[in-house]
C-alpha positions as a printed Julia matrix, in Angstrom:
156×3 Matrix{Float64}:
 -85.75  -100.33  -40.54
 -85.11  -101.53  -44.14
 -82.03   -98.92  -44.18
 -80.72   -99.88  -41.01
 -80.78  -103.7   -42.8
 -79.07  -102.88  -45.85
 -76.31  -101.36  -43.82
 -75.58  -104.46  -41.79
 -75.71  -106.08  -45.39
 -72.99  -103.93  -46.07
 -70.66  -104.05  -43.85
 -71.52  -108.24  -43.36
 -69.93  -107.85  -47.34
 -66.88  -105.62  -45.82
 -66.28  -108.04  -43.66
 -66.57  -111.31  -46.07
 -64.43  -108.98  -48.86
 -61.81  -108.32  -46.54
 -62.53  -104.44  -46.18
 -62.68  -104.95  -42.62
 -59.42  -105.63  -40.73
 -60.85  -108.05  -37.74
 -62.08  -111.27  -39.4
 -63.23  -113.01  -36.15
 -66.43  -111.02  -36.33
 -67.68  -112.73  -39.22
 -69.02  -115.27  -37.12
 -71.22  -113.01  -34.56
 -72.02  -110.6   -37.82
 -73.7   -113.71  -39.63
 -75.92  -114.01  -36.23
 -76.95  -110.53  -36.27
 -78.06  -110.94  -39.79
 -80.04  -113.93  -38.81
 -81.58  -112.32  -36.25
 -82.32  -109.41  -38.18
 -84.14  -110.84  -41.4
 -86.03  -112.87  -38.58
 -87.25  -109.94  -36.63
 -88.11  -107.72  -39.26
 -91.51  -108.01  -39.5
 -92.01  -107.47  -35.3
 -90.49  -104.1   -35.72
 -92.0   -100.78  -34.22
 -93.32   -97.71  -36.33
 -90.29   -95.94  -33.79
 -87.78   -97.87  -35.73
 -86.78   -99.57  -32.64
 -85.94  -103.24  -32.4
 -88.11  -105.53  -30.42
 -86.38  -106.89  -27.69
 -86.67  -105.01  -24.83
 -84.79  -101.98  -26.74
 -81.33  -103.46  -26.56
 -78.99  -102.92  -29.52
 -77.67  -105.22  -32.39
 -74.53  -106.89  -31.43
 -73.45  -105.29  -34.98
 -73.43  -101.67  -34.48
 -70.96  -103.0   -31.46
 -68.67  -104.74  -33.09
 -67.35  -103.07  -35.7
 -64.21  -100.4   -34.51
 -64.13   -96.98  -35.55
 -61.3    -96.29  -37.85
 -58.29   -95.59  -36.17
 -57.43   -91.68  -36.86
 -53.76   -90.81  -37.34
 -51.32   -88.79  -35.22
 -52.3    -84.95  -35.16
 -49.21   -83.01  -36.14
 -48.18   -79.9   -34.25
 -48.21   -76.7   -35.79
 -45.2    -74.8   -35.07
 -46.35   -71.8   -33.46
 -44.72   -68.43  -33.71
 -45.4    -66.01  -30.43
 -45.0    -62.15  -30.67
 -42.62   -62.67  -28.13
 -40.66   -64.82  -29.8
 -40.48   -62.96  -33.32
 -39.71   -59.85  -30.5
 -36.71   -61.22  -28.99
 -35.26   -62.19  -32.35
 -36.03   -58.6   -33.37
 -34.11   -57.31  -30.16
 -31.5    -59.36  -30.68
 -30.92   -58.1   -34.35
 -31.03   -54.47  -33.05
 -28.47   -54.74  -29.66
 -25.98   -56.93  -32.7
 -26.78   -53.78  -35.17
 -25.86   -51.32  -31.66
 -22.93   -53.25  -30.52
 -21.48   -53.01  -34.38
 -22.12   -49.01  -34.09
 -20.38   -48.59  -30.77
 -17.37   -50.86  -31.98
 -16.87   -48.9   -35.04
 -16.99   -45.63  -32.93
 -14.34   -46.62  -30.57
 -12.31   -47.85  -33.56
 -12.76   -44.11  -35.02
 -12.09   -42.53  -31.63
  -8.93   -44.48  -31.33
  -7.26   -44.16  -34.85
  -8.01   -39.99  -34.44
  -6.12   -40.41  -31.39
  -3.38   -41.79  -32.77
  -3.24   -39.55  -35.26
  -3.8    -36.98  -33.01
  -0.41   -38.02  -31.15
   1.59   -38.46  -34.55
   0.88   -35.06  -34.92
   1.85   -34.2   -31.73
   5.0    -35.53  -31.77
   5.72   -34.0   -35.22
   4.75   -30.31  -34.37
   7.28   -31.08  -30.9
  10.1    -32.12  -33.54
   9.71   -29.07  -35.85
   9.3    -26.71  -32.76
  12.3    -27.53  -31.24
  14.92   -24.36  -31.77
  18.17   -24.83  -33.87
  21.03   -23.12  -34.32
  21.09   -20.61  -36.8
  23.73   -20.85  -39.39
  26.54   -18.3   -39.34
  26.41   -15.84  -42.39
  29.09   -15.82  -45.09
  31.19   -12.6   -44.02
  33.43   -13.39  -47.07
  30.81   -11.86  -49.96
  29.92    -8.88  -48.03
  25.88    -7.99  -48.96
  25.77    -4.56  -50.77
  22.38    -4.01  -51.71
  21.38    -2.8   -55.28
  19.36    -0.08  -56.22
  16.01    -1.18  -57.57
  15.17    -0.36  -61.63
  11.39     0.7   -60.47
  10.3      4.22  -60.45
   9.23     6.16  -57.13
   5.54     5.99  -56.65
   4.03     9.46  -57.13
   1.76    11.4   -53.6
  -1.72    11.69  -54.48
  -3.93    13.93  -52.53
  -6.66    12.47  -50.68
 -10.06    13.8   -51.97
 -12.44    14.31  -48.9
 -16.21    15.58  -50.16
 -17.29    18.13  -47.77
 -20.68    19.65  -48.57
């Protein structure tokens, strides 16, 4: 019971230091204190108060102190980090089937450019007339005849 004195002591100091924030319970602390340093010597071996087991008006009065705001934690899902996964990949897919199509159609074009060039070359002219004015003698030619050989078959 000596304990459970000093610590209404205490906090009967908070209170007259200014440690506690409600000052109007100086007044019913300074009662308690009374009352306790009167009644100490009728206590039980329990460590119970005599007075048909009620409670010091001290141990009510004093508030808890107040506990702040409890800040969310941002949560990530699996679901979450999948759909941003997803979406990365159908971007990446979408990128590849634009750049095909892009190929597709420039070999097209080329495709037709050709086309079109092979149609222009193709297309048959007119052969120019010969010049009948230097008639074409042809000359004899400086090399030498070539020379028959006999083919050499191996029969056993």
């Amino acid at each position: 019971m000596l304990v459970k004195t000093r610590q209404k002591e205490k906090k009967i100091r908070d209170v007259s230091e200014g440690k506690v924030e409600n000052l109007g319970e100086m007044e019913p602390l300074k009662e308690a204190r009374n009352r306790v340093e009167g009644s100490s010597s009728s206590d039980n071996s329990n460590g119970r108060t005599s007075g048909g087991g009620r409670r010091s008006p001290t141990n009510c009065l004093i508030k808890p102190p107040v506990k702040k705001n409890t800040i969310p934690i941002d949560l990530k899902l699996h679901n979450d980090i999948q759909a941003v996964e997803r979406a990365r990949f159908a971007h990446q897919v979408a990128e590849k089937r634009r750049l095909i199509k892009q190929y597709k159609m420039e070999r097209e074009r080329q495709q037709k450019e050709e086309i079109k060039r092979l149609r222009k070359e193709l297309i048959p002219k007119a052969q120019l007339m010969p010049y009948f004015d230097r008639p074409f003698v042809p000359r004899r030619s400086e090399k030498q005849p070539t020379v028959p050989r006999e083919p050499k078959f191996c029969i056993p």
